[in-house]
NUMAR-50120 format. One record per residue (C-alpha): x, y, z; residue in one letter. Coordinates in nm, 3 decimals, padded with zeros to 5 digits. Each point is the difference from the previous one (the first is absolute). Layout:
BEGIN
{r {X, Y, Z}, 'a'}
...
END
This chain:
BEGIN
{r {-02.689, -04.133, -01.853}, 'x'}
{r {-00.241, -00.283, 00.046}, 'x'}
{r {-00.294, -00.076, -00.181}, 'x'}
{r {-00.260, -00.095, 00.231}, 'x'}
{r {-00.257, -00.278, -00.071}, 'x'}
{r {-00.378, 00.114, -00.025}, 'x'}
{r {-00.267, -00.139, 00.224}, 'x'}
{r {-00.352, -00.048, -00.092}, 'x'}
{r {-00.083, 00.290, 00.225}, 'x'}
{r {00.293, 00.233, -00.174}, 'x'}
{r {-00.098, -00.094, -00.351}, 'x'}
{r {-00.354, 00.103, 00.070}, 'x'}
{r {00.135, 00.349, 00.124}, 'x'}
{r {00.190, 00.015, -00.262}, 'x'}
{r {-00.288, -00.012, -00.229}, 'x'}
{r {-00.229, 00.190, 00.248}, 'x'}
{r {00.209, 00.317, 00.059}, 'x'}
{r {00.159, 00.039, -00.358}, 'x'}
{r {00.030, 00.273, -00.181}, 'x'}
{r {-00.145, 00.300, 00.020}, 'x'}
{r {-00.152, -00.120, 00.372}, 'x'}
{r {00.181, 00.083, 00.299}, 'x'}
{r {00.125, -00.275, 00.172}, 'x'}
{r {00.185, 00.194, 00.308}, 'x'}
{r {-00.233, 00.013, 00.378}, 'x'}
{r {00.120, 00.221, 00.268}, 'x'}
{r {00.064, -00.095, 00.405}, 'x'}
{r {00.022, 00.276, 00.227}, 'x'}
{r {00.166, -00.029, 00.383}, 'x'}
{r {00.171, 00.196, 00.257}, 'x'}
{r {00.301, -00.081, 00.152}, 'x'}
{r {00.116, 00.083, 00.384}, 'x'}
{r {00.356, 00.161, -00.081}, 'x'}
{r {00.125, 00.049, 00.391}, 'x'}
{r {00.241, -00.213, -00.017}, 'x'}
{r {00.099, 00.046, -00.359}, 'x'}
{r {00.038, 00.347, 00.122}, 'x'}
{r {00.238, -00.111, 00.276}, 'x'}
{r {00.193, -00.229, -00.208}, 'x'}
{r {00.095, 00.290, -00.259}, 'x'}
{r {00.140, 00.216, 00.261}, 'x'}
{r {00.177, -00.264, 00.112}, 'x'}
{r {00.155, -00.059, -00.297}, 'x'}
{r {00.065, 00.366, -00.020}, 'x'}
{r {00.221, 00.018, 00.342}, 'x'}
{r {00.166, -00.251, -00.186}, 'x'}
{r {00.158, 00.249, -00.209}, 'x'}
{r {-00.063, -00.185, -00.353}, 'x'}
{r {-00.166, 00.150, -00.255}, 'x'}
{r {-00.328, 00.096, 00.039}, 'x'}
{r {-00.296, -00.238, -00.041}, 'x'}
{r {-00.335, 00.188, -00.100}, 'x'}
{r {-00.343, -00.106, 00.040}, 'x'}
{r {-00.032, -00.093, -00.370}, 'x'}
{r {00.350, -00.207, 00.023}, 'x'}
{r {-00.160, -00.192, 00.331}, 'x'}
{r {-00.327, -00.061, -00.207}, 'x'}
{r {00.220, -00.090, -00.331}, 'x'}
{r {00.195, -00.233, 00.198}, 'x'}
{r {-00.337, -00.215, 00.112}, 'x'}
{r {-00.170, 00.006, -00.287}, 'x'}
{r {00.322, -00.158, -00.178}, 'x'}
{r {00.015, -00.318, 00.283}, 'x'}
{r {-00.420, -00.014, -00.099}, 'x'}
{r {00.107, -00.057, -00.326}, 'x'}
{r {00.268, -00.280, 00.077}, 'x'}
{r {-00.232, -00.137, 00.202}, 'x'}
{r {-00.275, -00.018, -00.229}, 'x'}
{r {00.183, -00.061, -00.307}, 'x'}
{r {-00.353, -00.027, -00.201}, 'x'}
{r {-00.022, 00.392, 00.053}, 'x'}
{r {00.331, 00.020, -00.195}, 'x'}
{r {-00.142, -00.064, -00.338}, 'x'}
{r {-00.075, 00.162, -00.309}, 'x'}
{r {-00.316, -00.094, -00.254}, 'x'}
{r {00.153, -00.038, -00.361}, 'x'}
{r {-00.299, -00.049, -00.222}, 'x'}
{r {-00.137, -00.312, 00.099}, 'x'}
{r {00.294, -00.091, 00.235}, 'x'}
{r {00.117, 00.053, 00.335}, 'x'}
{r {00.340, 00.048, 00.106}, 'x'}
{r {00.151, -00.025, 00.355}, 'x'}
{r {00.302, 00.276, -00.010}, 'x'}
{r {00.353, -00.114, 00.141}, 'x'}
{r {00.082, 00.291, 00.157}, 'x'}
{r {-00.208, 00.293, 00.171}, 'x'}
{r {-00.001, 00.381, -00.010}, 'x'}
{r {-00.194, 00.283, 00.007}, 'x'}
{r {-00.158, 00.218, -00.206}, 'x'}
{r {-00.046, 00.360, 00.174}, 'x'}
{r {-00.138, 00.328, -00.108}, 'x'}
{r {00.246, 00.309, 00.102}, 'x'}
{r {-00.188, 00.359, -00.006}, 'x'}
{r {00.227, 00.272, -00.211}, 'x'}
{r {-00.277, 00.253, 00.006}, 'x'}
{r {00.111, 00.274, 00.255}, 'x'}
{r {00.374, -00.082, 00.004}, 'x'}
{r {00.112, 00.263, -00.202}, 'x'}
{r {00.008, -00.260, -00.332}, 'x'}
{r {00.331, -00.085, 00.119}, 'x'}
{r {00.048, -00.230, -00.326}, 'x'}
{r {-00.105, 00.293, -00.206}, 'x'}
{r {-00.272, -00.148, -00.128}, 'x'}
{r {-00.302, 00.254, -00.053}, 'x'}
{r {-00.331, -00.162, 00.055}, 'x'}
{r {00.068, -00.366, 00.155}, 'x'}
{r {-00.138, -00.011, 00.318}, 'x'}
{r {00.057, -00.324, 00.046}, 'x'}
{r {00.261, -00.309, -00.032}, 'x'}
{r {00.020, -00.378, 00.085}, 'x'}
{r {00.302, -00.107, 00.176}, 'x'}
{r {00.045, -00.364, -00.066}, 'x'}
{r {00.202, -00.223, 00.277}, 'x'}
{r {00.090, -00.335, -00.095}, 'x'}
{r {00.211, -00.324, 00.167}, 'x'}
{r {-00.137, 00.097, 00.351}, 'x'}
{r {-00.073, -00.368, 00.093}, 'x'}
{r {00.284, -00.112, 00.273}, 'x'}
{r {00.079, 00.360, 00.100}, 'x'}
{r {-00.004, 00.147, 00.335}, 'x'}
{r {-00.259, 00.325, 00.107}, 'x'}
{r {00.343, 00.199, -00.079}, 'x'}
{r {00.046, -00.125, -00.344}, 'x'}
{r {-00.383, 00.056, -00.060}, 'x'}
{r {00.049, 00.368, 00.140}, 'x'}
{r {00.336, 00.100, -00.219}, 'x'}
{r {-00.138, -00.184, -00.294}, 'x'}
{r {-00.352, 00.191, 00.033}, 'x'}
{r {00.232, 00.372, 00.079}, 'x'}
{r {00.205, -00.123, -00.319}, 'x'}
{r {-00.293, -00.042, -00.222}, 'x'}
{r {-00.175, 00.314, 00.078}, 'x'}
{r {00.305, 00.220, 00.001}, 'x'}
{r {00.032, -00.166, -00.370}, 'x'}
{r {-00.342, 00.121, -00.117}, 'x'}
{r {00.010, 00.360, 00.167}, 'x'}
{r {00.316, 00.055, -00.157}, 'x'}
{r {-00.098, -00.107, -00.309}, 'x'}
{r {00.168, -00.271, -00.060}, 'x'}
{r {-00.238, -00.311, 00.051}, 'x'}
{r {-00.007, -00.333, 00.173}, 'x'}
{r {-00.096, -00.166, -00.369}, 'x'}
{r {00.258, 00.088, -00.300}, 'x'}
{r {-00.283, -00.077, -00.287}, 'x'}
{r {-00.283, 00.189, 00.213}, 'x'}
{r {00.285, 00.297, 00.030}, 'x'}
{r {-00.001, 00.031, -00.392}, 'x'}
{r {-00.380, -00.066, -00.033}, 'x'}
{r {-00.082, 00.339, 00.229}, 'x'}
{r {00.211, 00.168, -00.140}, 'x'}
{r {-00.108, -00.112, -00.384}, 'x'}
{r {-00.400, 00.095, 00.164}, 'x'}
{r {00.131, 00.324, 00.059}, 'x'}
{r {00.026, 00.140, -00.346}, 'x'}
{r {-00.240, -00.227, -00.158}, 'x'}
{r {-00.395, 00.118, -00.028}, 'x'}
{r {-00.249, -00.159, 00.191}, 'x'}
{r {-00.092, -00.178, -00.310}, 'x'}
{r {00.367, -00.138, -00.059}, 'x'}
{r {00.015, -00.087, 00.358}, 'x'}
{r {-00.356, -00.203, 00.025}, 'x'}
{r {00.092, -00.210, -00.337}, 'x'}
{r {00.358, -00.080, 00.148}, 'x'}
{r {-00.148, -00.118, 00.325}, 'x'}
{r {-00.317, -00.167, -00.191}, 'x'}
{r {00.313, -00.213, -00.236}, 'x'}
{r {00.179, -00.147, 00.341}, 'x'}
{r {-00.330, -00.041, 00.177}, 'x'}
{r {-00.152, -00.239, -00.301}, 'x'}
{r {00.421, -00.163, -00.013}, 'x'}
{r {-00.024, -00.052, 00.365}, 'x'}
{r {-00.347, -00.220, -00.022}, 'x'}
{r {00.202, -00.262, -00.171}, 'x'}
{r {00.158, -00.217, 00.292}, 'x'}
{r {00.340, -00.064, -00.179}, 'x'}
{r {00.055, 00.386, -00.082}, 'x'}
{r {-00.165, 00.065, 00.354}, 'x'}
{r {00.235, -00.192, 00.191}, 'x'}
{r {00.311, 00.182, -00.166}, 'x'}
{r {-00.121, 00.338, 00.031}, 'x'}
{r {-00.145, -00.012, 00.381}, 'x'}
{r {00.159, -00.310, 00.125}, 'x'}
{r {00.248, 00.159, 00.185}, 'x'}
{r {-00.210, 00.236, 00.153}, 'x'}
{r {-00.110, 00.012, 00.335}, 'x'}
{r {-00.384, -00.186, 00.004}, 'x'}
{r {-00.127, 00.242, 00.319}, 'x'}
{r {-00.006, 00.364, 00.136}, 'x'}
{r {-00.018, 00.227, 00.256}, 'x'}
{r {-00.172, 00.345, 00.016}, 'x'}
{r {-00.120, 00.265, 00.244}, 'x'}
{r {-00.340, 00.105, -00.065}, 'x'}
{r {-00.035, 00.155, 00.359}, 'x'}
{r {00.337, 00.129, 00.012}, 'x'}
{r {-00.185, 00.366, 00.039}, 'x'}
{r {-00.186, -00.113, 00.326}, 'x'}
{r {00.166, 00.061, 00.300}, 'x'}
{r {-00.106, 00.172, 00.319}, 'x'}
{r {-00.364, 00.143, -00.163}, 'x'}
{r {-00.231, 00.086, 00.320}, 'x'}
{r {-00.299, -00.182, -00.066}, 'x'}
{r {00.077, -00.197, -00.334}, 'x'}
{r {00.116, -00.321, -00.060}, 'x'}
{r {00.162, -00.193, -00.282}, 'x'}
{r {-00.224, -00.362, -00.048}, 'x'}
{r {00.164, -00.134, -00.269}, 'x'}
{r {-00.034, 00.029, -00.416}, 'x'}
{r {-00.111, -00.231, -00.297}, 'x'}
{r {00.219, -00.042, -00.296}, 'x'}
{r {-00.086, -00.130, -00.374}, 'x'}
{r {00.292, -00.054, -00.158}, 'x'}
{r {-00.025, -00.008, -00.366}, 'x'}
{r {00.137, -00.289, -00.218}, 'x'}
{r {00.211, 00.169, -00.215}, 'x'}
{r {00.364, -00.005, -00.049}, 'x'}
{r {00.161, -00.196, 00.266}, 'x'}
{r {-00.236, -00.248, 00.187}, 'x'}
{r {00.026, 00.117, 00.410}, 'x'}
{r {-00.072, -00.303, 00.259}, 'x'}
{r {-00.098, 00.186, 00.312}, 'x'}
{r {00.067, 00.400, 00.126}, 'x'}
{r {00.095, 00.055, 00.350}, 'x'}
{r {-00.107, 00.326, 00.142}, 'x'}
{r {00.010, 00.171, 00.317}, 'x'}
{r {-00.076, 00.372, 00.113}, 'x'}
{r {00.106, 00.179, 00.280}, 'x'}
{r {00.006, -00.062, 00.415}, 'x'}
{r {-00.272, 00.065, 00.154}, 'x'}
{r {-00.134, -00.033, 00.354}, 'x'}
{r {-00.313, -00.164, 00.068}, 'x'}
{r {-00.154, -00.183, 00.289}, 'x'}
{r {-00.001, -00.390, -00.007}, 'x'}
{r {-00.025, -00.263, 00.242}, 'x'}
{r {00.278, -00.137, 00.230}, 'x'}
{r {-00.050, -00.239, 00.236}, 'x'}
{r {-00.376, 00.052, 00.004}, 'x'}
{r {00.101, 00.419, 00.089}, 'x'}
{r {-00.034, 00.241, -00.273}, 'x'}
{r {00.351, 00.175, -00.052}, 'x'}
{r {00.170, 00.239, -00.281}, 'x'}
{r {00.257, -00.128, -00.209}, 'x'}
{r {00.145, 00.088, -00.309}, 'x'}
{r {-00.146, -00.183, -00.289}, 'x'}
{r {00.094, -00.079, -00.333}, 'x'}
{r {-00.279, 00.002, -00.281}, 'x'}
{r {00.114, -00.283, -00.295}, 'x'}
{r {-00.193, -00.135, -00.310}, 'x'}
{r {00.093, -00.306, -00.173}, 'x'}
{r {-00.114, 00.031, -00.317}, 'x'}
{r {00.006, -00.321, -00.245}, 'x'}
{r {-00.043, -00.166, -00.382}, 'x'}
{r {-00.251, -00.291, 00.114}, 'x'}
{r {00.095, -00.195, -00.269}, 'x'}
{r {00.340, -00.069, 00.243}, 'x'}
{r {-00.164, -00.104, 00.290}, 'x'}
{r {-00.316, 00.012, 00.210}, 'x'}
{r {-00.086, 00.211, 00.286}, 'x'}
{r {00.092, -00.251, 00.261}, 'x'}
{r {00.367, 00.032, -00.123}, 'x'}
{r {-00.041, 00.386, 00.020}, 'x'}
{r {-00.140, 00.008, 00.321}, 'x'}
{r {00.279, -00.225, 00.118}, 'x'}
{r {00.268, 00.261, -00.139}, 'x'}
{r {-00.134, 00.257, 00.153}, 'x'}
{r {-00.026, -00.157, 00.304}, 'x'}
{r {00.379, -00.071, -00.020}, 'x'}
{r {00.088, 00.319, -00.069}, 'x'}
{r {-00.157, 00.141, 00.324}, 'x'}
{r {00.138, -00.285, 00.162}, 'x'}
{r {00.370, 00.123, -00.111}, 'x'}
{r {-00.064, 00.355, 00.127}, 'x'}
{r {-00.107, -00.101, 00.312}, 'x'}
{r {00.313, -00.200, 00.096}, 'x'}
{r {00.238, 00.135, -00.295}, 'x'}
{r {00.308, -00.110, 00.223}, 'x'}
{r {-00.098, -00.283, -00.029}, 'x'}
{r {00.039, -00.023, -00.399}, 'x'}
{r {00.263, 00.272, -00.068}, 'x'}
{r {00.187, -00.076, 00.286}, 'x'}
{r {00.098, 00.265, 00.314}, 'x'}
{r {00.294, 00.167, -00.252}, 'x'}
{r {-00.242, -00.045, -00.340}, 'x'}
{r {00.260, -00.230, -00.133}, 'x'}
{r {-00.165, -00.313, -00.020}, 'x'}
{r {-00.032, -00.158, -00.379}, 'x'}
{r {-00.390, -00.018, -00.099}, 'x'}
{r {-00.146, -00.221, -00.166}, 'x'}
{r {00.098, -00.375, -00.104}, 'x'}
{r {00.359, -00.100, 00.189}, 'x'}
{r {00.263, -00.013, -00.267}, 'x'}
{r {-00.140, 00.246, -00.225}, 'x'}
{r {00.243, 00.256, -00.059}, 'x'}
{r {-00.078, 00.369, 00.022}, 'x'}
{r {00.017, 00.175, -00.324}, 'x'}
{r {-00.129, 00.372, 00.064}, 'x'}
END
């Protein structure tokens, strides 16, 4: 991890946005995914392992983040730290599955990938498919966050709010903060459309997140619903393509909107030509050259 040096401008955010304000702003976009569409059934005639939409979309947001390292960073207290590798933090829905874990009640889990920088699309998809297998079958992508459900589950509500409250108040301390969330990925991905599909005369336009600052600081949230067809413009013609609604949502105190705007606009640029990044196969390394894949 490196500890970044603070600007004028980010020590005045810093102040601005503290606690309890909410630092994080929302950009929403669409994305044209013809030939993202193209380029997964490509890779499926291939005969590899399958490569979902959410492993295509995990893929480019981890080459935005080793491209815009400053997006890969964590606020400790008063201090901002550049991560040294990148992951993904990713909710994984258990409600309606049976409880295949066997635990009553939790409708929901976070599947935690980690080491994904220098990996391929393929390593991003079998280390995403390992991760969530982990949490639906109970055993977790995090060891201590394993013991710490299942600790929640026979506490009281009361029990469980002063346990959280204790590591929230440890965590504010940038020392203790850096040891118990360092190694944790700085970013995630969710899928707050993920119901819209095909809906005659509906939409999805995008959502707005406020992500409290509690627990473990969270840099930016990528999130992305289903296709959808709409009419945009080609060429000067209207035409119908599958599109792709995303939000970048982001801690302000990290960077401005310029730098968001410029991520996002990378990201659409790497599903509009992902050959180009991932390679025809999906075997190319992202990220910096060198860096070795660890996921």
């Amino acid at each position: 991890m490196k500890r970044s040096r603070l600007s004028v401008a980010r020590k005045a955010l810093m102040w601005w946005f503290r606690w309890p304000g909410n630092p994080y702003v929302c950009l929403n976009a669409a994305v044209d995914f013809s030939a993202a569409r193209a380029y997964l059934d490509a890779l499926a005639r291939r005969g590899d392992e399958p490569v979902s939409v959410n492993h295509l979309v995990a893929a480019a947001v981890v080459e935005v983040l080793g491209e815009f390292p400053q997006a890969n960073a964590r606020i400790f207290g008063s201090r901002i730290v550049e991560l040294g590798g990148i992951g993904l933090a990713m909710p994984v829905d258990l409600a309606g599955r049976g409880d295949p874990a066997g635990r009553r009640g939790q409708e929901t889990a976070m599947a935690v990938v980690s080491g994904l920088a220098g990996c391929s699309l393929l390593q991003v998809a079998q280390a995403c498919r390992r991760s969530v297998h982990d949490e639906r079958s109970g055993r977790g992508s995090v060891r201590a966050m394993r013991y710490l459900t299942r600790l929640a589950e026979k506490l009281p509500y009361p029990a469980v709010a002063g346990v959280l409250a204790a590591v929230d108040w440890l965590g504010r301390a940038p020392l203790l903060g850096e040891r118990l969330y360092g190694g944790l990925p700085a970013s995630g991905l969710t899928n707050p459309g993920a119901v819209f599909g095909k809906i005659e005369g509906m939409l999805f336009r995008g959502s707005s997140m406020e992500l409290p600052q509690r627990l473990m600081h969270v840099g930016s949230v990528w999130g992305v619903s289903a296709l959808q067809d709409e009419v945009i413009a080609a060429g000067g013609r209207p035409v119908v393509r599958p599109m792709l609604p995303v939000v970048l949502c982001f801690d302000h105190r990290l960077f401005d909107g310029v730098t968001a705007a410029r991520m996002l606009k990378r990201f659409g640029e790497i599903l509009l030509e992902p050959a180009a990044i991932f390679g025809a196969d999906g075997r190319r390394p992202l990220g910096r050259t060198g860096t070795r894949c660890a996921g």
